[in-house]
Residue frames as a rotation matrix with the C-alpha (Angstrom) as fourth column:
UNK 1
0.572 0.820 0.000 0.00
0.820 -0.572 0.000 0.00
0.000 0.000 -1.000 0.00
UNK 2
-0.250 -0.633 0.732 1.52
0.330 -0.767 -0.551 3.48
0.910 0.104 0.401 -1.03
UNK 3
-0.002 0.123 -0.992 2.21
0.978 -0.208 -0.027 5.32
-0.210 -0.970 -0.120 2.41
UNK 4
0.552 0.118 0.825 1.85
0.469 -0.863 -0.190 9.11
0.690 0.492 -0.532 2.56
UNK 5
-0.123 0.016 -0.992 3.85
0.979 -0.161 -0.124 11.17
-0.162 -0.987 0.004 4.84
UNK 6
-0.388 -0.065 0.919 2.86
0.470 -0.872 0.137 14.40
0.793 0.485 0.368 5.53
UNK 7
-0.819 0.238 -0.523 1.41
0.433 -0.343 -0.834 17.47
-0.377 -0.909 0.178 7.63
UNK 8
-0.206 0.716 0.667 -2.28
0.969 0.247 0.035 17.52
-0.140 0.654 -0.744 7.02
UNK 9
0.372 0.637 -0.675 -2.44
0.490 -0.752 -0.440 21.15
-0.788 -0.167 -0.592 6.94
UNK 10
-0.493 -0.716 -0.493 0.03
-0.155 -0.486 0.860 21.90
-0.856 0.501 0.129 4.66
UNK 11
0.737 0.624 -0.257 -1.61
-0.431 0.142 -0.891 22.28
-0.520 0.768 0.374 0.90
UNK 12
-0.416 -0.537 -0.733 1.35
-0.895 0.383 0.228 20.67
0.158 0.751 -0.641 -0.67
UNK 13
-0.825 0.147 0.546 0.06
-0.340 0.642 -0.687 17.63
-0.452 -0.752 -0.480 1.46
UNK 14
-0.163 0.974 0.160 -3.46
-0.109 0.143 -0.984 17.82
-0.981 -0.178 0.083 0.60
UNK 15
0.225 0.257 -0.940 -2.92
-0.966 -0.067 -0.250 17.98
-0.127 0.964 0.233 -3.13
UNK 16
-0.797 -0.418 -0.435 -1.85
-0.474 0.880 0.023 14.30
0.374 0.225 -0.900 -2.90
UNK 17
-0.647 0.683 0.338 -4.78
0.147 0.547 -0.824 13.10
-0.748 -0.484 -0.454 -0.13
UNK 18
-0.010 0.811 -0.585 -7.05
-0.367 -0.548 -0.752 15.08
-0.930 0.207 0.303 -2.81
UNK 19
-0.037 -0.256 -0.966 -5.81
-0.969 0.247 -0.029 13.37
0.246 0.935 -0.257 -6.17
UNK 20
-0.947 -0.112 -0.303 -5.50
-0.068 0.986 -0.150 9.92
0.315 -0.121 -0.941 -4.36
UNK 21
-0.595 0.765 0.248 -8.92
0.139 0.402 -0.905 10.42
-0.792 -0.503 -0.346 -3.33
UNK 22
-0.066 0.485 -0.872 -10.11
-0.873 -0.451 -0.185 11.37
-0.483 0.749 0.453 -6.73
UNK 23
-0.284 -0.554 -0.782 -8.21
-0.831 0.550 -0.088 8.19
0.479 0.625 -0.617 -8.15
UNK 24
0.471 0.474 0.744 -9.65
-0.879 0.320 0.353 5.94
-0.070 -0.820 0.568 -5.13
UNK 25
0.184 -0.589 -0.787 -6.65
0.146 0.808 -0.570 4.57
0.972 -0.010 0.235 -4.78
UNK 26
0.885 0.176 -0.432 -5.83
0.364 0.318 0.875 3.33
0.291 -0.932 0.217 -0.72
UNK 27
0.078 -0.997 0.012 -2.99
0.179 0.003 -0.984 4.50
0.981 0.079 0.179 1.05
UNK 28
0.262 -0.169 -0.950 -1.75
0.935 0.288 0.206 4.91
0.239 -0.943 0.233 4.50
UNK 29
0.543 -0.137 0.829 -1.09
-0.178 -0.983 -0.046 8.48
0.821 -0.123 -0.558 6.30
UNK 30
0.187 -0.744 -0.642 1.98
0.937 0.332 -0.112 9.09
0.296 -0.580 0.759 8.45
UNK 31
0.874 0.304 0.379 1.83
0.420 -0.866 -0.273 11.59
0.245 0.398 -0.884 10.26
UNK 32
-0.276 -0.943 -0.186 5.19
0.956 -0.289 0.048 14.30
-0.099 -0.164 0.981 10.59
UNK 33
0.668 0.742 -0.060 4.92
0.710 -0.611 0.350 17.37
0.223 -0.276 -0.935 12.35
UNK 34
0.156 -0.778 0.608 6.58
0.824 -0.238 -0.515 19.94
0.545 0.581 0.604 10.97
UNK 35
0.259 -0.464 0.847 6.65
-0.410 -0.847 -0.338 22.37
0.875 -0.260 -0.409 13.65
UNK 36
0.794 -0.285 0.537 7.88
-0.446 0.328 0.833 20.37
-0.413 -0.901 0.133 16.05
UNK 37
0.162 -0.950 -0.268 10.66
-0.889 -0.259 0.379 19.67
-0.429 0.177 -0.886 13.58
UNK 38
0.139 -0.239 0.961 10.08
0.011 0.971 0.240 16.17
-0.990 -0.023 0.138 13.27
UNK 39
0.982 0.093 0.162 10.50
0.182 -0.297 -0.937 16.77
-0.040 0.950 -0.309 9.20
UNK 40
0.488 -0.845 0.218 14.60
-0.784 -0.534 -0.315 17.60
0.383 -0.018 -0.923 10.25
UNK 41
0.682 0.006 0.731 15.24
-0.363 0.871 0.332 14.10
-0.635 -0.491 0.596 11.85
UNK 42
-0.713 -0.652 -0.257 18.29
-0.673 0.535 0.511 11.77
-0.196 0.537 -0.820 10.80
UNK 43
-0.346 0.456 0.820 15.27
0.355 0.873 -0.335 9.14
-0.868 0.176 -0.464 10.55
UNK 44
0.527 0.844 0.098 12.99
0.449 -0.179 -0.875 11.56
-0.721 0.505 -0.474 7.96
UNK 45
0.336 -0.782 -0.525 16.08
-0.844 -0.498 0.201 12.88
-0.419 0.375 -0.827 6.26
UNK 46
-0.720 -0.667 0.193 17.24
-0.395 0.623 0.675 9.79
-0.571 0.409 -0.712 5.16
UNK 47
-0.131 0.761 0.635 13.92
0.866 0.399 -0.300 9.72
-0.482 0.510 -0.712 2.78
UNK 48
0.574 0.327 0.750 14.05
0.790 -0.462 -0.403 12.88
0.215 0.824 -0.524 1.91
UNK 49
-0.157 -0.913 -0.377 17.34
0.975 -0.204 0.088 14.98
-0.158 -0.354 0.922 2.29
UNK 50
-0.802 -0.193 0.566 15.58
0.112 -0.978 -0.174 18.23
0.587 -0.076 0.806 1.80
UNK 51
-0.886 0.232 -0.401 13.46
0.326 -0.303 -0.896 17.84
-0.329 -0.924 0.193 5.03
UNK 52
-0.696 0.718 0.005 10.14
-0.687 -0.664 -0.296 18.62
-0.209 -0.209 0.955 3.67
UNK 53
-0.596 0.556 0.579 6.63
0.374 0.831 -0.412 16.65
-0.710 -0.029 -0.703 3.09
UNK 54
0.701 0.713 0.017 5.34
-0.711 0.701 -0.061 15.57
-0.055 0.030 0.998 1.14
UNK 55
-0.542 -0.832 0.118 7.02
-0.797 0.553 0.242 11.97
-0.267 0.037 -0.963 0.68
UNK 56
0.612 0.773 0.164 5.01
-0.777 0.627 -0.054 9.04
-0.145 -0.094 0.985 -0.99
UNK 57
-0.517 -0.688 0.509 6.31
-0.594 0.717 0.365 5.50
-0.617 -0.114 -0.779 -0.70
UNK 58
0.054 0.215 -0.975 5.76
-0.998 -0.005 -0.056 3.69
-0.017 0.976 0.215 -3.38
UNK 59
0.616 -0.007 -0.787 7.24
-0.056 0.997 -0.053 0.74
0.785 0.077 0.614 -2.67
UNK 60
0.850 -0.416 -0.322 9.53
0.412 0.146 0.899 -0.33
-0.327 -0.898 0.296 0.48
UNK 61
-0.283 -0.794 -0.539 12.75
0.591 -0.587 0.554 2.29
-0.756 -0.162 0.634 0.31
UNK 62
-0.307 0.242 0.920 10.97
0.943 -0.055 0.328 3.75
0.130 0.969 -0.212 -3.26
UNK 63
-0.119 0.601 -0.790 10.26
0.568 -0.612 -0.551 7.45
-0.815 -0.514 -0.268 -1.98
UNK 64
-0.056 0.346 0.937 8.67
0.873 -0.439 0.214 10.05
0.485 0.829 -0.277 -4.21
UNK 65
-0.212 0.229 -0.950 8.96
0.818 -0.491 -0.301 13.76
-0.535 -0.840 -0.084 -3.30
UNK 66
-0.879 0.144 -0.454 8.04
-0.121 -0.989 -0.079 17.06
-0.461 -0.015 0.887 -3.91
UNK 67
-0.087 0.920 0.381 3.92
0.042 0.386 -0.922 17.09
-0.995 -0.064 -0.072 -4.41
UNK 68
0.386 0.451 -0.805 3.62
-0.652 -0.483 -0.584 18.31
-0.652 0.750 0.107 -8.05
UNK 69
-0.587 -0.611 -0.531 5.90
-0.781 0.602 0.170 15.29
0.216 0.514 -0.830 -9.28
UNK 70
-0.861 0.331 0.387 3.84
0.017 0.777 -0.629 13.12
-0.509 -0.535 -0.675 -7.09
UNK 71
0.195 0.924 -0.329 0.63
-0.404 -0.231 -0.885 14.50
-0.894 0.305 0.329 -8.88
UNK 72
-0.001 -0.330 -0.944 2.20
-0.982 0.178 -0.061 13.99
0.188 0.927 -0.325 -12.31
UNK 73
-0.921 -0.215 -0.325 3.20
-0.253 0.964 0.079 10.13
0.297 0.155 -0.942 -11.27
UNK 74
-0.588 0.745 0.316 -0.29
-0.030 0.370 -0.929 9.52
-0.808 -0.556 -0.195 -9.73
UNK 75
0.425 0.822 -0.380 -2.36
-0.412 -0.198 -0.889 10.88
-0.806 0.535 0.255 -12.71
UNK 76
-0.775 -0.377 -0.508 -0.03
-0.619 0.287 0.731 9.27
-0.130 0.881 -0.456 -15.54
UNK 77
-0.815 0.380 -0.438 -2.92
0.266 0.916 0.301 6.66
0.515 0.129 -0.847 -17.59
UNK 78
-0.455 0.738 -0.499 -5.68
0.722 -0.022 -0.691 8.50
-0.521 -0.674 -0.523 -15.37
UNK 79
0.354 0.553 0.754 -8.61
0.755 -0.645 0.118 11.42
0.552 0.528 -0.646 -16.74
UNK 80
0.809 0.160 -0.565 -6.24
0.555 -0.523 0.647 13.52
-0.192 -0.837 -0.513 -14.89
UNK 81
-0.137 -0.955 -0.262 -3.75
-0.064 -0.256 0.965 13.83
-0.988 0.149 -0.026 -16.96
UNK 82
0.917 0.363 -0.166 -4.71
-0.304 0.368 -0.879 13.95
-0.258 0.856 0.447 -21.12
UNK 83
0.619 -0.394 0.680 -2.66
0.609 0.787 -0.099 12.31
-0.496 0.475 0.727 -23.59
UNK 84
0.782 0.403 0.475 -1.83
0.617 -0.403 -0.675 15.15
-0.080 0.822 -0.564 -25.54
UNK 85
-0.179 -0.863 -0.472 1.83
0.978 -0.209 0.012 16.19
-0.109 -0.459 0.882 -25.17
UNK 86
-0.708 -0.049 0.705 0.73
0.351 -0.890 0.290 19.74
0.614 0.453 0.647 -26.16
UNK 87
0.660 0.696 0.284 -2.31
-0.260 -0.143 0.955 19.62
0.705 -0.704 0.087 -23.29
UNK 88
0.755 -0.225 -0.616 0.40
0.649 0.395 0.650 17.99
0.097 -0.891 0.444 -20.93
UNK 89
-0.656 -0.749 0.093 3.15
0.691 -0.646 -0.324 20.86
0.303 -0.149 0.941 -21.33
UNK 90
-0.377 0.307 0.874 0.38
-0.284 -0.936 0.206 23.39
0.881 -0.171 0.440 -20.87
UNK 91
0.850 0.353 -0.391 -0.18
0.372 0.124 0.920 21.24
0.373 -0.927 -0.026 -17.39
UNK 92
-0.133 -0.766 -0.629 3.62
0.988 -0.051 -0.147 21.69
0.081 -0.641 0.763 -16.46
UNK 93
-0.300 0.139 0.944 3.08
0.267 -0.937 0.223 25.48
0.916 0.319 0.244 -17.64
UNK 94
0.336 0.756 -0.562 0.98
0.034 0.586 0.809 25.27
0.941 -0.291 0.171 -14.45
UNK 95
0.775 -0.217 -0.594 2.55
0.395 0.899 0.188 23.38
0.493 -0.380 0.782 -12.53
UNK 96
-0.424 -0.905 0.029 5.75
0.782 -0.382 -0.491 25.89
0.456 -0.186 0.870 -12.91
UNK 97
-0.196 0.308 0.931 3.55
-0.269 -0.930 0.251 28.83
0.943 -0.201 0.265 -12.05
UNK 98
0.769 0.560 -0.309 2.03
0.232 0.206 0.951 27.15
0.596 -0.803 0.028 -8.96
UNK 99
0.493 -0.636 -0.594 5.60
0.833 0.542 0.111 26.56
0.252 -0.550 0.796 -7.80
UNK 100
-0.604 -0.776 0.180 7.51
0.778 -0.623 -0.075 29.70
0.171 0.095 0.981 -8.76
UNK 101
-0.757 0.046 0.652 4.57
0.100 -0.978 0.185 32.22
0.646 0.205 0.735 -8.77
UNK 102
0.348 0.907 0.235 1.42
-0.446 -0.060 0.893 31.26
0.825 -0.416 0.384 -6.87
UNK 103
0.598 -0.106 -0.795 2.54
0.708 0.534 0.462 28.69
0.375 -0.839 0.394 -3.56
UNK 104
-0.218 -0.806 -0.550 5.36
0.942 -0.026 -0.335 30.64
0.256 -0.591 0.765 -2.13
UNK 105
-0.824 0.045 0.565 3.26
-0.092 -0.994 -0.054 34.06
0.559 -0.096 0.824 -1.88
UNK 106
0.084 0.960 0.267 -0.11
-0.677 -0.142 0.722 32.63
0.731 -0.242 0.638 -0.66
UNK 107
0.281 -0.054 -0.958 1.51
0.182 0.983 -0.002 29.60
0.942 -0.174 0.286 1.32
UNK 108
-0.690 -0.648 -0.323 3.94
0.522 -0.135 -0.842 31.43
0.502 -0.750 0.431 3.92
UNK 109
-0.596 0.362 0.717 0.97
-0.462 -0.885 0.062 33.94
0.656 -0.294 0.695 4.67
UNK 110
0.710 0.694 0.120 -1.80
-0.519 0.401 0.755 31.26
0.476 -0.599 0.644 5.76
UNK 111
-0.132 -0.807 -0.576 1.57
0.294 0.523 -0.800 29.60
0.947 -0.275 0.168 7.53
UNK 112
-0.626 -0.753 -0.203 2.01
0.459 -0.145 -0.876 31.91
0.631 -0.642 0.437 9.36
UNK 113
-0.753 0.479 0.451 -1.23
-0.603 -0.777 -0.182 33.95
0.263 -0.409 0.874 10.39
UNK 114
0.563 0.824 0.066 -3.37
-0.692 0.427 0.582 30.66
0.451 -0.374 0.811 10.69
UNK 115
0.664 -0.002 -0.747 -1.12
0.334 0.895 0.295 27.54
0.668 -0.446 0.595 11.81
UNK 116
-0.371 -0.663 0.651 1.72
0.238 -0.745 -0.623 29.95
0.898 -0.076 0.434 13.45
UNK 117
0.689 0.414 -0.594 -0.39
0.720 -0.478 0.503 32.10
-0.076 -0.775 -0.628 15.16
UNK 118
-0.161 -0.808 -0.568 2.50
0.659 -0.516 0.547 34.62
-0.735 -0.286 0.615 14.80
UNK 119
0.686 0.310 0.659 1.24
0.721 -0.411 -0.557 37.55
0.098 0.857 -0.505 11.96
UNK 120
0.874 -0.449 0.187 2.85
-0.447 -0.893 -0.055 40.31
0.191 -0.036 -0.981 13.88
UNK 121
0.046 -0.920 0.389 6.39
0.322 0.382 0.866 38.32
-0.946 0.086 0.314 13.63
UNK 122
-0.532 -0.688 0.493 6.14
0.485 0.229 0.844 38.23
-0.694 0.688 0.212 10.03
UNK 123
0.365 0.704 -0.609 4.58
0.448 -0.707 -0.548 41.24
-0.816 -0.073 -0.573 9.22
UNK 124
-0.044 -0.549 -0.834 7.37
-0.708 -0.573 0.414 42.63
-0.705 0.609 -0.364 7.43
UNK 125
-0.902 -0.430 -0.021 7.68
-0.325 0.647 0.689 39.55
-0.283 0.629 -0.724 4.98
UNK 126
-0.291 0.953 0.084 3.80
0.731 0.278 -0.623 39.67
-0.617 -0.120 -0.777 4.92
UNK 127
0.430 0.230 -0.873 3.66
-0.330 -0.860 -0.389 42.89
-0.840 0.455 -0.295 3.25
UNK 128
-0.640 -0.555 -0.531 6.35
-0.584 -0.098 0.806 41.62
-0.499 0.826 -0.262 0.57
UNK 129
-0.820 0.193 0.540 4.28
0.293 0.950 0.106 38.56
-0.492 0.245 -0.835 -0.12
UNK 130
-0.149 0.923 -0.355 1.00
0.093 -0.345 -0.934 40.33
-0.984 -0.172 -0.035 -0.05
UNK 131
0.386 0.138 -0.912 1.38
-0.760 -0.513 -0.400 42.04
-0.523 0.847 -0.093 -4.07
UNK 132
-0.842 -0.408 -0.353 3.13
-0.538 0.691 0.483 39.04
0.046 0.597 -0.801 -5.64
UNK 133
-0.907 0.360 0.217 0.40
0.208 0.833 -0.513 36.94
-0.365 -0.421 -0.830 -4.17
UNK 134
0.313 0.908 -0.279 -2.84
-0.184 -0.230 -0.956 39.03
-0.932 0.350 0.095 -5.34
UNK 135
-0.141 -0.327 -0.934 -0.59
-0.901 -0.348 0.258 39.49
-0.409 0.879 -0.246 -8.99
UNK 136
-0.890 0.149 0.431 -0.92
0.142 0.989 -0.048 35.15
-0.433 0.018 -0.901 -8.66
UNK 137
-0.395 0.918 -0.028 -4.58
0.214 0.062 -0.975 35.43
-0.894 -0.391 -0.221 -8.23
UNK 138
0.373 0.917 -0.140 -5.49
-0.130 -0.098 -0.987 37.57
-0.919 0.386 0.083 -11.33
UNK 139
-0.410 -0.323 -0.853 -3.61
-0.889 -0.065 0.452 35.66
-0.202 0.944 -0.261 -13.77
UNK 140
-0.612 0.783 0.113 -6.02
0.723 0.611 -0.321 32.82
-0.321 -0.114 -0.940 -12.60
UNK 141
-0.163 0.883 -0.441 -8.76
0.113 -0.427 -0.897 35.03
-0.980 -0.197 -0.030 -12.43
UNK 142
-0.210 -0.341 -0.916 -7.77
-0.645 -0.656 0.392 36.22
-0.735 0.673 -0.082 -16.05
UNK 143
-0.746 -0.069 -0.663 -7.47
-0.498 0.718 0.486 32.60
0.443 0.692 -0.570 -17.70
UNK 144
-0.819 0.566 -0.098 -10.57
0.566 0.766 -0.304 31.32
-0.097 -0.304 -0.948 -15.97
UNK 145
-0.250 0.967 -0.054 -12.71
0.038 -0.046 -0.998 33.45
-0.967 -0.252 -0.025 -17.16
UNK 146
-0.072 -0.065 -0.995 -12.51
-0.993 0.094 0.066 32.50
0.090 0.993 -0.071 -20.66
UNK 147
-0.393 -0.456 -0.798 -11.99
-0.405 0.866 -0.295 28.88
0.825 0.207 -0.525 -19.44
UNK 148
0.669 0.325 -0.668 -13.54
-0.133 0.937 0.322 26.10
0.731 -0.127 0.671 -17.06
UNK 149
0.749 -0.662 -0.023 -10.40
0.407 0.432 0.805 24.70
-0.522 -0.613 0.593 -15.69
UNK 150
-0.198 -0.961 -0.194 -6.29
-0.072 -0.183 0.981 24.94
-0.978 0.208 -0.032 -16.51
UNK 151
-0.843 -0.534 -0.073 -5.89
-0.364 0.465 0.807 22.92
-0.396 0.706 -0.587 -19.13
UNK 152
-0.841 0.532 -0.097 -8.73
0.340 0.659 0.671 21.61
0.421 0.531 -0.735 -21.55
UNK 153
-0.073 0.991 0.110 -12.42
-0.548 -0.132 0.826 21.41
0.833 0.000 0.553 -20.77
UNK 154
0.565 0.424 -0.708 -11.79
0.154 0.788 0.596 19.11
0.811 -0.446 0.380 -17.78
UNK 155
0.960 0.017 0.279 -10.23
-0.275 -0.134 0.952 18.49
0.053 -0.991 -0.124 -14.28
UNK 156
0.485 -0.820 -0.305 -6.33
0.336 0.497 -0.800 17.65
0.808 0.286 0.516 -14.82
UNK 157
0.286 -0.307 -0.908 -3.80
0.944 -0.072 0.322 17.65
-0.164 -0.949 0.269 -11.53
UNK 158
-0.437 -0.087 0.895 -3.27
0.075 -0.995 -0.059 21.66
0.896 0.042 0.441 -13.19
UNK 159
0.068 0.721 0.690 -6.54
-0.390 -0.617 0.683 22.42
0.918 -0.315 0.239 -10.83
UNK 160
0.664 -0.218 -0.715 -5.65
0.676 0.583 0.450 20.17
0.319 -0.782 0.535 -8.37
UNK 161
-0.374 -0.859 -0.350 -2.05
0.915 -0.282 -0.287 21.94
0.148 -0.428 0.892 -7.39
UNK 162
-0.846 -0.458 0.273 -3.14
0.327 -0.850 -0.413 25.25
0.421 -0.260 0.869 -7.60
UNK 163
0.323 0.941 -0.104 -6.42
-0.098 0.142 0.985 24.62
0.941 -0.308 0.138 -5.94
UNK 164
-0.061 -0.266 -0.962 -4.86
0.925 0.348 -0.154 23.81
0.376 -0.899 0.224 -2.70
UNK 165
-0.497 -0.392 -0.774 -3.40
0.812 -0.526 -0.255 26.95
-0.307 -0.755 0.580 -1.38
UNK 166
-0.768 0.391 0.508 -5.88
-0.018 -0.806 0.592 29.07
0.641 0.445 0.625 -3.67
UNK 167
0.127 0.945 -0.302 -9.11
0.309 0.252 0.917 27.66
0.943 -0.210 -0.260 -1.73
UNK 168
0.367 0.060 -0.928 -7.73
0.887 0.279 0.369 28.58
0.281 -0.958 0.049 1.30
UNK 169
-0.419 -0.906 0.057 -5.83
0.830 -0.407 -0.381 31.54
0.369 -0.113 0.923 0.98
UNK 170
0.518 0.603 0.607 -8.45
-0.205 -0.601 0.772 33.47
0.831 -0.524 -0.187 3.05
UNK 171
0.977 -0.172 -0.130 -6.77
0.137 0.028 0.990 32.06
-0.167 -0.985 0.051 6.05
UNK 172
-0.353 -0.862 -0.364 -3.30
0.921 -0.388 0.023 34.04
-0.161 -0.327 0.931 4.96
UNK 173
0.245 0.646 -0.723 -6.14
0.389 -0.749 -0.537 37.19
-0.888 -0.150 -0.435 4.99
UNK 174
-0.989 0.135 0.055 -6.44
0.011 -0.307 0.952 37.27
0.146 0.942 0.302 1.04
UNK 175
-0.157 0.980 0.126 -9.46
-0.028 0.123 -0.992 38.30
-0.987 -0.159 0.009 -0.44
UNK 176
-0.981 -0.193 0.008 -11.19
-0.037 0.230 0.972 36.67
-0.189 0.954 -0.233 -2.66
UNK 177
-0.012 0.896 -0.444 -14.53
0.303 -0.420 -0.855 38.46
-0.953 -0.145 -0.266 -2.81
UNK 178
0.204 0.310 -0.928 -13.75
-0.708 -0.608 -0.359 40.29
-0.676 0.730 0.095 -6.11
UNK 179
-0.856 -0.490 0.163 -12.43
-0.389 0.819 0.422 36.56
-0.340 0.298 -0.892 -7.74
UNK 180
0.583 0.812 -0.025 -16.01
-0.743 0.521 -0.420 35.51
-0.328 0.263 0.907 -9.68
UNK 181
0.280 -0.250 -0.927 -13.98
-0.869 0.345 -0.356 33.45
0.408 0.905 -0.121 -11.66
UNK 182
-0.589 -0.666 -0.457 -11.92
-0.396 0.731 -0.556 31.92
0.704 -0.147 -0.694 -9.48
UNK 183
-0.811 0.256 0.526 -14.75
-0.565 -0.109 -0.818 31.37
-0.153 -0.960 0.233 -7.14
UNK 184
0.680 0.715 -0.159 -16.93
-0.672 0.523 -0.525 29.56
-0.292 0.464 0.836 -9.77
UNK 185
0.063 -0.507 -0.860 -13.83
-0.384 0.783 -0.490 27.15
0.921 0.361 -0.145 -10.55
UNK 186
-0.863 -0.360 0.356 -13.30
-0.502 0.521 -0.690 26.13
0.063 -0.774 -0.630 -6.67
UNK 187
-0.015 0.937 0.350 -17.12
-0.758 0.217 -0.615 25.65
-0.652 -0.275 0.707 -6.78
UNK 188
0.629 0.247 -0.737 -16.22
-0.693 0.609 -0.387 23.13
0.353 0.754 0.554 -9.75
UNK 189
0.043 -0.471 -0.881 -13.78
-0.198 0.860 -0.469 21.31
0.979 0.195 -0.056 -8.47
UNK 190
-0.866 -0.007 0.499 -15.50
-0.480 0.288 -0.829 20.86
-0.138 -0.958 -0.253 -5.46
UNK 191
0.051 0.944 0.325 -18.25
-0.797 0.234 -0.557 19.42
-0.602 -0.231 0.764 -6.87
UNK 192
-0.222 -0.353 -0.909 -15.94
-0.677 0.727 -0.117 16.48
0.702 0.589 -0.400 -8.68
UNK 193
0.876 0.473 -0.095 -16.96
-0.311 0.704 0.639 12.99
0.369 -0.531 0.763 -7.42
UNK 194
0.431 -0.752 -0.499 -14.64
0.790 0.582 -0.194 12.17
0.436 -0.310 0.845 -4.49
UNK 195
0.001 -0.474 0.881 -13.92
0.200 -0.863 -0.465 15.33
0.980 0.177 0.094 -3.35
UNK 196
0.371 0.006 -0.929 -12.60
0.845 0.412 0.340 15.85
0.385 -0.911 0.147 -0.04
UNK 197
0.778 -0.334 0.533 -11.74
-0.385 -0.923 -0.016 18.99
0.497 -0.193 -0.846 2.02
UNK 198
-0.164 -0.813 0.559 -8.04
-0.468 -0.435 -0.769 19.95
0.869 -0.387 -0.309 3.72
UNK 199
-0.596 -0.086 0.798 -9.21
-0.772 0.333 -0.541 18.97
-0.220 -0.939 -0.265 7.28
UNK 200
0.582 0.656 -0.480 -11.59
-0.678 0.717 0.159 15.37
0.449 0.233 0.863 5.96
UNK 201
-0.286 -0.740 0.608 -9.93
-0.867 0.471 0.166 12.41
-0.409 -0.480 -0.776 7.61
């Protein structure tokens, strides 16, 4: 059985519980609780030498990391991925934005102001985040309202990855009141069969 480890709040996390629960495929949950370090361990280090979760096991020693690779190996052969090498670059397209433009501005905020507790600590690195993070938002906003989903007419692990930390990103005090768009696409891919929320056990 594939084993997850991870910290269930974290949306890198949940894009994997949320794609394996699309795919109803079984798996096991381990948890590792990254503020309490346990993610820094000579035991959790020696699976994954850059200390972070996700981490699927695949097979005994067989680890997979970082989540958006994990999506990509889950959905290979699945309606989550098309065939189409010209629909699957415009998933990585994606895929690169989540990583490079959209997670690291909306991620560190709800870090820190919902699981933290600590806003006025990182206040000052809140403000930087703040404009990169809205600039995220309305190039979604932009390509979804012409469009459904990412990529195609359908669900593909695109909407998956950058669903995570978008659906939530009220709790790093974004607003997403003036977002029609992007507020009629969470409302779609929450209403795929199998669909599970962030805190679902």
């Amino acid at each position: 059985m594939l084993k997850l480890y991870e910290f269930a709040l974290s949306g890198n996390c949940y894009k994997v519980r949320l794609i394996l629960s699309f795919l109803e495929m079984e798996y096991q949950r381990i948890a590792i609780e990254i503020t309490k370090g346990e993610s820094r361990t000579a035991e959790f280090l020696s699976i994954n030498s850059n200390g972070k979760v996700p981490v699927l096991e695949i097979q005994d020693d067989n680890f997979l990391t970082e989540s958006n690779a994990i999506l990509w190996y889950l959905a290979t052969d699945t309606f989550l991925l098309p065939s189409s090498r010209l629909k699957q670059a415009e998933i990585l397209k994606w895929l690169s934005f989540e990583q490079s433009g959209h997670q690291p501005f909306l991620a560190g905020p709800r870090y820190w102001i919902s699981i933290l507790n600590a806003k006025e600590e990182y206040e000052t690195q809140l403000n930087e985040k703040r404009p990169k993070g809205y600039a995220a938002l309305d190039v979604m906003e932009k390509h979804l309202q012409n469009n459904d989903f990412f990529v195609g007419d359908n669900l593909s692990i695109a909407d998956i990855s950058l669903y995570a930390y978008t659906h939530v990103a009220h709790e790093g005090e974004y607003n997403l009141s003036k977002y029609t768009a992007i507020n009629h696409w969470i409302k779609r891919v929450e209403g795929t069969n199998n669909y599970i929320t962030i805190t679902q056990v």
